[in-house]
LUMTIMI-13892 format. One record per residue: residue number from 1; x, y, z of N, C-alpha, C in turn. Coordinates in steps of 0.2 Angstrom, whole numbers, always signed. Layout:
<figus>
   seq    n.xx    n.yy    n.zz   ca.xx   ca.yy   ca.zz    c.xx    c.yy    c.zz
   NUM       X       Y       Z       X       Y       Z       X       Y       Z
...
</figus>
This chain:
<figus>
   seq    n.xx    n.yy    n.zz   ca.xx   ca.yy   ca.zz    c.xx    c.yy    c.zz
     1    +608    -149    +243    +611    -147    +237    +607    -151    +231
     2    +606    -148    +225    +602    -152    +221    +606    -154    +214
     3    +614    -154    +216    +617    -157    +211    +619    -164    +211
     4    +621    -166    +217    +621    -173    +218    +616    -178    +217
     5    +608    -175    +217    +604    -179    +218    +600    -180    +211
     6    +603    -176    +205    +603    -175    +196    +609    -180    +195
     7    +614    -183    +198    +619    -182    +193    +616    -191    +191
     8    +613    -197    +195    +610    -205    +191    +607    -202    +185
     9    +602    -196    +188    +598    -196    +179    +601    -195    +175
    10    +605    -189    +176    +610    -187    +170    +614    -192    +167
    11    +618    -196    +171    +621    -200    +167    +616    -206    +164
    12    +612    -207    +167    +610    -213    +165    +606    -209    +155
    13    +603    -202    +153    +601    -198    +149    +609    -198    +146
    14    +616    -200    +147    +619    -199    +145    +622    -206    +141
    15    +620    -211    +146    +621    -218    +144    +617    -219    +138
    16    +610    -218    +137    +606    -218    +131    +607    -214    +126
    17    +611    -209    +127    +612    -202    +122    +615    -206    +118
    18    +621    -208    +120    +627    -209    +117    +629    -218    +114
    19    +625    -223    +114    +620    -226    +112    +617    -225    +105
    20    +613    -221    +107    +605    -219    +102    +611    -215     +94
    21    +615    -210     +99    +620    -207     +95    +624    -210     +90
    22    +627    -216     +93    +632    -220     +90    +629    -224     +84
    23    +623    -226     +85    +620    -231     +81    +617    -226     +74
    24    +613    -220     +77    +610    -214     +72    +618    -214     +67
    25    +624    -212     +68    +628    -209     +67    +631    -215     +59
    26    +631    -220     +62    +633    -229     +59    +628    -229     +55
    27    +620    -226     +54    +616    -229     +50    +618    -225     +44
    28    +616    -220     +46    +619    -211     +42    +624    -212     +36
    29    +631    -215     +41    +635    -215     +38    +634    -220     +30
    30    +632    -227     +34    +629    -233     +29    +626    -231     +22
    31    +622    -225     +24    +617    -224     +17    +620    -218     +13
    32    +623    -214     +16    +626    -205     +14    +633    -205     +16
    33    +637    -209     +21    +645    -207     +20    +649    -208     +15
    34    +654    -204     +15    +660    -207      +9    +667    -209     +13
    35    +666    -209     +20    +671    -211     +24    +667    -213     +33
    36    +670    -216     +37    +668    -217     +44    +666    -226     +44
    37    +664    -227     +49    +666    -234     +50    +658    -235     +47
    38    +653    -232     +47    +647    -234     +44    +649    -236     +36
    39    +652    -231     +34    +652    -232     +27    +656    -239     +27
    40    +660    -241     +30    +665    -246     +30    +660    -254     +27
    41    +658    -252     +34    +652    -256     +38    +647    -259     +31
    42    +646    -254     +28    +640    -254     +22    +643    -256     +16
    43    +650    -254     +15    +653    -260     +10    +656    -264     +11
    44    +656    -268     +18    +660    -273     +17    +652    -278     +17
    45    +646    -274     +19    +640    -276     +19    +639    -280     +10
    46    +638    -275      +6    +637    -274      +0    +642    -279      -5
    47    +649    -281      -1    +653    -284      -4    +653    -290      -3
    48    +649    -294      +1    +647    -297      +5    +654    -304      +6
    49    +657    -298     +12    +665    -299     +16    +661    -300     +23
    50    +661    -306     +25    +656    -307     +31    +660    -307     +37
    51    +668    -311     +37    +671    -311     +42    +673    -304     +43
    52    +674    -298     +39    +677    -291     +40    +671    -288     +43
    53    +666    -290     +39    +659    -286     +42    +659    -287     +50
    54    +658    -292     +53    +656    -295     +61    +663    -293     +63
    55    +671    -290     +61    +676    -289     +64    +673    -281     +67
    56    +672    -278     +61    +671    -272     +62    +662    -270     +64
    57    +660    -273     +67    +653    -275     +68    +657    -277     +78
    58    +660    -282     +79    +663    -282     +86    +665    -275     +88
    59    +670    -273     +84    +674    -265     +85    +669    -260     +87
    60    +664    -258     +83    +660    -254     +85    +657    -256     +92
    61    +655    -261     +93    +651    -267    +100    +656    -265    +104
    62    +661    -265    +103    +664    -264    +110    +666    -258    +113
    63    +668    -253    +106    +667    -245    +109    +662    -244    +115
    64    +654    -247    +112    +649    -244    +115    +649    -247    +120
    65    +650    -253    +121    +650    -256    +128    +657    -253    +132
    66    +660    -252    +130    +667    -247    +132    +665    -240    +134
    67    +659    -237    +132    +659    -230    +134    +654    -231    +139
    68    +648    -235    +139    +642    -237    +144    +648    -239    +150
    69    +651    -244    +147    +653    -243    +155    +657    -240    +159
    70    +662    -236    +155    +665    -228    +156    +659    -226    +162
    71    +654    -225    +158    +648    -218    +161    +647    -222    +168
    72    +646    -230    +167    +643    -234    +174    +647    -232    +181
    73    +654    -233    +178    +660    -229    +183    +658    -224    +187
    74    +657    -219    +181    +658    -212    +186    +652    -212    +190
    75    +646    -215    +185    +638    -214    +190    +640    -216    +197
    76    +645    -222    +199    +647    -226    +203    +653    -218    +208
    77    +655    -217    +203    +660    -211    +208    +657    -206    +209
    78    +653    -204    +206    +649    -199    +209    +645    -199    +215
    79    +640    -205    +213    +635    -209    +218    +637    -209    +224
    80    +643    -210    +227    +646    -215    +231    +641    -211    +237
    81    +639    -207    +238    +635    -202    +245    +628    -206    +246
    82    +625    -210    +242    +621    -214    +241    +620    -219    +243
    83    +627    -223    +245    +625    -227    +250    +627    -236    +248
</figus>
């Protein structure tokens, strides 16, 4: 069967999606939001609020490290036929 022998790449295509996603999303919001944690991110940049800025500079770091390693899980549940 050729599902189980797709599913590392998929996730791992999944792990950088959503990464590349988050970050594209943050810079966007920075230059062109008027709401979202980019925009936040870019005034508190602009106001220069340095311990707000690295709180919510952590917050977003940990979402992302929080969803990679969600995905690492399942690779892992999925995988397990692998050995």
């Amino acid at each position: 069967m050729l599902l189980p022998a797709i599913v590392p790449s998929v996730l791992a295509g999944m792990r950088l999606g959503v990464v590349f996603c988050l970050l594209g999303v943050l810079v966007v919001e920075m230059f062109a939001g008027v709401r979202g944690m980019g925009y936040v991110m870019g005034s508190l940049a602009n106001g220069f609020q340095a311990p707000e800025l690295f709180a919510a500079t952590g917050l977003v770091s940990a979402a992302s490290i929080a969803i990679v390693l969600a995905l690492d899980h399942l690779n892992d549940k999925l995988s397990h036929w692998r050995g």
